[in-house]
C-alpha positions as CSV (number, residue, x, y, z in Angstrom):
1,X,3.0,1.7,-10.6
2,X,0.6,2.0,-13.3
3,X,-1.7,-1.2,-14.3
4,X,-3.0,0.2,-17.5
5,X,-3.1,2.8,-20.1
6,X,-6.2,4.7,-21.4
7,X,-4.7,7.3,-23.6
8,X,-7.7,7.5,-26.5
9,X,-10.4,6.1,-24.1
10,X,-13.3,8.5,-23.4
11,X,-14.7,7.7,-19.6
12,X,-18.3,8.6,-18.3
13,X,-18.9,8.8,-14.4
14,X,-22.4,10.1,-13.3
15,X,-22.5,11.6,-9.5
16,X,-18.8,12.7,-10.6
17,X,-18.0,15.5,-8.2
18,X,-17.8,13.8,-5.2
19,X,-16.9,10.5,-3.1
20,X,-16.4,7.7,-5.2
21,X,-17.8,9.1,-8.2
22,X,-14.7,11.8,-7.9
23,X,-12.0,9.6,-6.7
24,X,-13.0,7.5,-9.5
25,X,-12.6,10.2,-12.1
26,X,-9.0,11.1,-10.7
27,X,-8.4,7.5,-11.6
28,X,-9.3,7.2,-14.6
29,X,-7.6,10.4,-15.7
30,X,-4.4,9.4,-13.9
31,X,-4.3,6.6,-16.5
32,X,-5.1,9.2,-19.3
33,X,-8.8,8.6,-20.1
34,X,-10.8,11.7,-21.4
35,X,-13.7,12.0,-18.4
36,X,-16.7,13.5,-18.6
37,X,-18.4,13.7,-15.4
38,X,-21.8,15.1,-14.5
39,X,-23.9,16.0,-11.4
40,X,-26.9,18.2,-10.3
41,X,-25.0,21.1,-8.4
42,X,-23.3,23.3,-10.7
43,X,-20.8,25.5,-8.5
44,X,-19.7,22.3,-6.6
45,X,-19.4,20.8,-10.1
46,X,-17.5,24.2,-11.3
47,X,-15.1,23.9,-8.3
48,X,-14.0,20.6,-8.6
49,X,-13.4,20.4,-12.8
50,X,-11.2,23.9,-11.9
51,X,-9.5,21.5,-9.0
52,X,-9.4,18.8,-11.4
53,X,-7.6,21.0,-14.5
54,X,-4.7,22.4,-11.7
55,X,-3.9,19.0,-11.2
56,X,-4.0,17.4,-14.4
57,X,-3.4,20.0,-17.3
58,X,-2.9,18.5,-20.2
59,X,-6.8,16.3,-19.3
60,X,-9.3,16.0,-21.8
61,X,-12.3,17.4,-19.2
62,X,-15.6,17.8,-19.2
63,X,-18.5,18.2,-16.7
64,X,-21.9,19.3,-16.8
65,X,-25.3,19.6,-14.9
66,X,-27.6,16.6,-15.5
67,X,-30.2,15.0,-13.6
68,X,-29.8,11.4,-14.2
69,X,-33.7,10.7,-13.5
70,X,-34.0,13.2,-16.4
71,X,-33.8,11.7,-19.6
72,X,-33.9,14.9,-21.7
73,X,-31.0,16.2,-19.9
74,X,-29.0,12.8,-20.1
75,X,-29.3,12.3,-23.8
76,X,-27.8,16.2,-24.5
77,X,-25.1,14.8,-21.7
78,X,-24.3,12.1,-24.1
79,X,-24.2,14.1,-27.1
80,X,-22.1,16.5,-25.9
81,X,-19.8,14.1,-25.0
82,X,-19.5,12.1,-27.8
83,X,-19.0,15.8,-29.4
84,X,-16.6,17.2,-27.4
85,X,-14.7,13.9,-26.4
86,X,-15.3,10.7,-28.7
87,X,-17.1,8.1,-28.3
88,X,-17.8,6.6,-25.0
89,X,-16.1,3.0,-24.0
90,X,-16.5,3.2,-20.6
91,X,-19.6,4.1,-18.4
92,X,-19.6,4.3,-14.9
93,X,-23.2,4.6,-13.4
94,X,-23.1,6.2,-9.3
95,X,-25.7,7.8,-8.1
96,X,-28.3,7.5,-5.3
97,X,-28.2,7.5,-1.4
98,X,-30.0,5.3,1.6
99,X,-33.2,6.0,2.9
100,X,-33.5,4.7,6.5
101,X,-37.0,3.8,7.1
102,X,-39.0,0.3,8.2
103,X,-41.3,-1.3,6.0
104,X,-43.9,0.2,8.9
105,X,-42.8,3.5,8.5
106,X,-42.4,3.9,4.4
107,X,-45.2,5.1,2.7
108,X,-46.0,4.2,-1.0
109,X,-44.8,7.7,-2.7
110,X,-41.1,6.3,-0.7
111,X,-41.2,3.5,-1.9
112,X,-41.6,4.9,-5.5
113,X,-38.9,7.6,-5.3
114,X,-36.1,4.6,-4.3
115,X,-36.7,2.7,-6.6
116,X,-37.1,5.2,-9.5
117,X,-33.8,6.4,-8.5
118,X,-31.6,3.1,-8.1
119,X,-33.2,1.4,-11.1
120,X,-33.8,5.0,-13.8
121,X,-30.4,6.5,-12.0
122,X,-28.7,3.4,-14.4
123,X,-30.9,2.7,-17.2
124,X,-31.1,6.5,-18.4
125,X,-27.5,6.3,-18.4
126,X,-27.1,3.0,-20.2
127,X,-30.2,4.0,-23.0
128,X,-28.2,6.9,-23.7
129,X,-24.7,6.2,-24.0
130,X,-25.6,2.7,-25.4
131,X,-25.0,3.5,-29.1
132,X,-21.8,4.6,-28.3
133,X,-20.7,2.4,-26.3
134,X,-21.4,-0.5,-28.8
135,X,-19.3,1.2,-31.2
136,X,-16.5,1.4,-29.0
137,X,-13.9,-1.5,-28.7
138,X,-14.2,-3.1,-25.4
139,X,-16.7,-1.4,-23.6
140,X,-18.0,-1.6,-20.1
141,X,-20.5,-0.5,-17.6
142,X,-19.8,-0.3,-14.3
143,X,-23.0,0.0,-11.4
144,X,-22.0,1.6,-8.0
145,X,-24.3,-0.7,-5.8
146,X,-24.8,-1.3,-1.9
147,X,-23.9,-4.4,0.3
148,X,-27.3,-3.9,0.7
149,X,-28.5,-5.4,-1.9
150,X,-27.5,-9.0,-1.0
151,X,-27.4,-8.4,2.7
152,X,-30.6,-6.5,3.6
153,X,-30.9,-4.1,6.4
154,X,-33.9,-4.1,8.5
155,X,-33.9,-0.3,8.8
156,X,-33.3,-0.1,5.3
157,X,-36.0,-1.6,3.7
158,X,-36.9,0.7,0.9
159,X,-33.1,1.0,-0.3
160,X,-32.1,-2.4,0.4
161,X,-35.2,-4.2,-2.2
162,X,-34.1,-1.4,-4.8
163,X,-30.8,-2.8,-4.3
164,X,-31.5,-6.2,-4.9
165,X,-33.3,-5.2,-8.5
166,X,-30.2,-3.4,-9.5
167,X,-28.0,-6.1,-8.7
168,X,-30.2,-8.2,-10.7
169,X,-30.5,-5.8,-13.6
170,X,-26.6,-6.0,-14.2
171,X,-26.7,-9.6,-14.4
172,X,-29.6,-9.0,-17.0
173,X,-27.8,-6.9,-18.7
174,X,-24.4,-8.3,-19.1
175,X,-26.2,-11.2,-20.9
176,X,-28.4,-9.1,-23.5
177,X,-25.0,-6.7,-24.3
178,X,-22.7,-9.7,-24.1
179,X,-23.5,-10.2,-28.0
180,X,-22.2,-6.6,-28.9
181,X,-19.0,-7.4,-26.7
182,X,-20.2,-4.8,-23.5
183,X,-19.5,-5.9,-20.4
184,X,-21.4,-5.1,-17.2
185,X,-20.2,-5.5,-13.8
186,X,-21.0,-3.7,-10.3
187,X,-19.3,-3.0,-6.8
188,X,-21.1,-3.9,-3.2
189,X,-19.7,-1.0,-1.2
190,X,-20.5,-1.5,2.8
191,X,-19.8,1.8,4.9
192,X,-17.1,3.8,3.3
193,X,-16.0,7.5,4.5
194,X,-18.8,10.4,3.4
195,X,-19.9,13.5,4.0
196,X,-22.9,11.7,5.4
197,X,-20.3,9.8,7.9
198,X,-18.4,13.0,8.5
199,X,-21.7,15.1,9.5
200,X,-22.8,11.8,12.4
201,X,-19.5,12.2,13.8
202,X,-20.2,16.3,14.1
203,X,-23.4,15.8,15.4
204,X,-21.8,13.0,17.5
205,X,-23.4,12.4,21.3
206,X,-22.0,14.0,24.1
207,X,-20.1,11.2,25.6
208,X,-18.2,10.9,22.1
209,X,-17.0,14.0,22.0
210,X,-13.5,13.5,23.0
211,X,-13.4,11.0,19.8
212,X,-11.2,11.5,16.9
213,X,-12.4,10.5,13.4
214,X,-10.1,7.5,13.7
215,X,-11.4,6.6,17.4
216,X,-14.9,7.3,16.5
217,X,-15.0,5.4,12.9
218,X,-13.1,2.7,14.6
219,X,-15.7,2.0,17.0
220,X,-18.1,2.1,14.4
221,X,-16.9,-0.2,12.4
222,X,-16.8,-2.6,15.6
223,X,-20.6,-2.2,16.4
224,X,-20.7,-3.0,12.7
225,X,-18.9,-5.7,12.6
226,X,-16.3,-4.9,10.1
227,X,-14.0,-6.8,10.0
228,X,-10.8,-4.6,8.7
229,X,-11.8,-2.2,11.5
230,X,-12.8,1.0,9.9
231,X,-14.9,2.1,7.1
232,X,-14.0,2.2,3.6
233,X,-11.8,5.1,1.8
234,X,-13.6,6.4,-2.0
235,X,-10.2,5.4,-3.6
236,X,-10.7,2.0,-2.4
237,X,-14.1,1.6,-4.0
238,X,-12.6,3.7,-7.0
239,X,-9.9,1.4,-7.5
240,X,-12.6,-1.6,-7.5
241,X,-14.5,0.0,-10.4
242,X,-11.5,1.1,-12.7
243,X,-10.8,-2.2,-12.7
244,X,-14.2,-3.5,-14.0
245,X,-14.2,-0.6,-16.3
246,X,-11.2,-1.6,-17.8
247,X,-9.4,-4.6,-19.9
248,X,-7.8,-5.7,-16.2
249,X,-11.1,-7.7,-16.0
250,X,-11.4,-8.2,-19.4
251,X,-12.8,-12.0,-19.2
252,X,-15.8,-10.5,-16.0
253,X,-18.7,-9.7,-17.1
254,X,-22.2,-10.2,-14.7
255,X,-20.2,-10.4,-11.3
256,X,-20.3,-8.4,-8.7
257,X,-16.8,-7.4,-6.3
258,X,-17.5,-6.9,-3.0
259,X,-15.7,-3.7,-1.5
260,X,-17.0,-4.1,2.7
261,X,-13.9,-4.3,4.9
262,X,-15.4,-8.1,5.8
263,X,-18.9,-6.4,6.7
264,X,-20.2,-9.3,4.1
265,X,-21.8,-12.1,5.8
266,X,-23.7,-13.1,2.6
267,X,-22.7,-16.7,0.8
């Protein structure tokens, strides 16, 4: 059953063409939101806007390449959009991976690159589409953040304190747009299904070989703790953010939903 309508909304999800960024894209244009979606590899971006169009053919589409830590290429994103689709109401900003490394083992150049691309991977976005998205009528940005960034990882040092910033910086954020009626909200994703995931289990030890996905993610998600007993699907986290991104959550703004499977031992 359908929740909500976004026929006339115009929808931007950076890191579009793949995981959750993708799954959230099909969401949105499910509910009839134009989507623009952008990312930095242009023939997987090309195969999955021609997958996209098969499957929904009457969408107002658009993707393009754009580095997100580029703010040149950003602003023409945002142009182009706003061009091409209308003005932007909703702006859904994931993009970045993990870095596993100890605080012994991370040298100060690491240390830069994660947290130039959690905290510049959002605030490019944001500068940019900020005009339009205070002339839009209930706007929203969304943040795709980690579990992380509340529940630190000891082999995740790097990631985990860039983490914490950006779950601060939505909470900042939501306060100085509040005025001009933006809200800003994130997701704490814990482990949810990936390429990343799906090359481990290839690469998988020779004892695990006779593992299915199911068996193997299962047992994962036991060493993890988790308490639903596997790892996450990208609809699931998807499903999470349309809802922040749209008037379902329309009294939310600074808060944070928690999308684990139980992993969350945080208070």
């Amino acid at each position: 059953m359908q929740l909500i309508h976004l026929d006339g909304k115009v929808a931007v999800v950076t890191g579009g063409s793949s995981g959750i960024g993708l799954a959230t894209v099909e969401l949105l244009l499910e509910a009839g939101a134009a989507v623009a979606f952008c990312g930095r590899d242009a023939e997987r971006l090309a195969t999955v806007e021609h997958r996209l169009r098969d499957r929904f053919p009457q969408a107002r589409l658009l993707s393009a390449v754009c580095d997100v830590l580029v703010p040149e290429q950003v602003k023409a994103f945002a142009a182009r959009v706003e061009q091409e689709l209308g003005t932007v109401g909703m702006l859904i900003n994931n993009a970045g991976q993990g870095r596993v490394s100890t605080f012994a083992d991370t040298e100060d150049a690491a240390w830069v690159e994660e947290l130039q691309l959690k905290f510049f991977s959002i605030i490019h976005p944001t500068r940019a589409f900020l005009p339009q998205l205070q002339k839009a009528a209930d706007a929203t940005v969304v943040c795709v953040n980690s579990l992380l960034a509340v529940q630190p990882e000891p082999h995740m040092v790097a990631t985990s304190a860039a983490r914490a910033g950006v779950h601060n910086l939505v909470r900042s954020l939501a306060t100085e747009f509040s005025p001009h009626g933006i809200r800003v909200n994130g997701i704490l994703i814990g482990l949810v299904e990936s390429g990343q995931w799906r090359r481990r289990y290839d690469a998988r030890s020779e004892e695990e070989r006779d593992l299915s996905w199911q068996q193997w993610t299962a047992r994962l998600a036991q060493r993890k703790q988790i308490q639903l007993g596997r790892l996450g699907l990208p609809e699931e986290a998807a499903r999470a953010i349309v809802f922040l991104a749209t008037p379902l959550s329309s009294y939310t703004t600074g808060s944070h939903i928690d999308v684990s499977g139980g992993l969350s031992r945080h208070a």
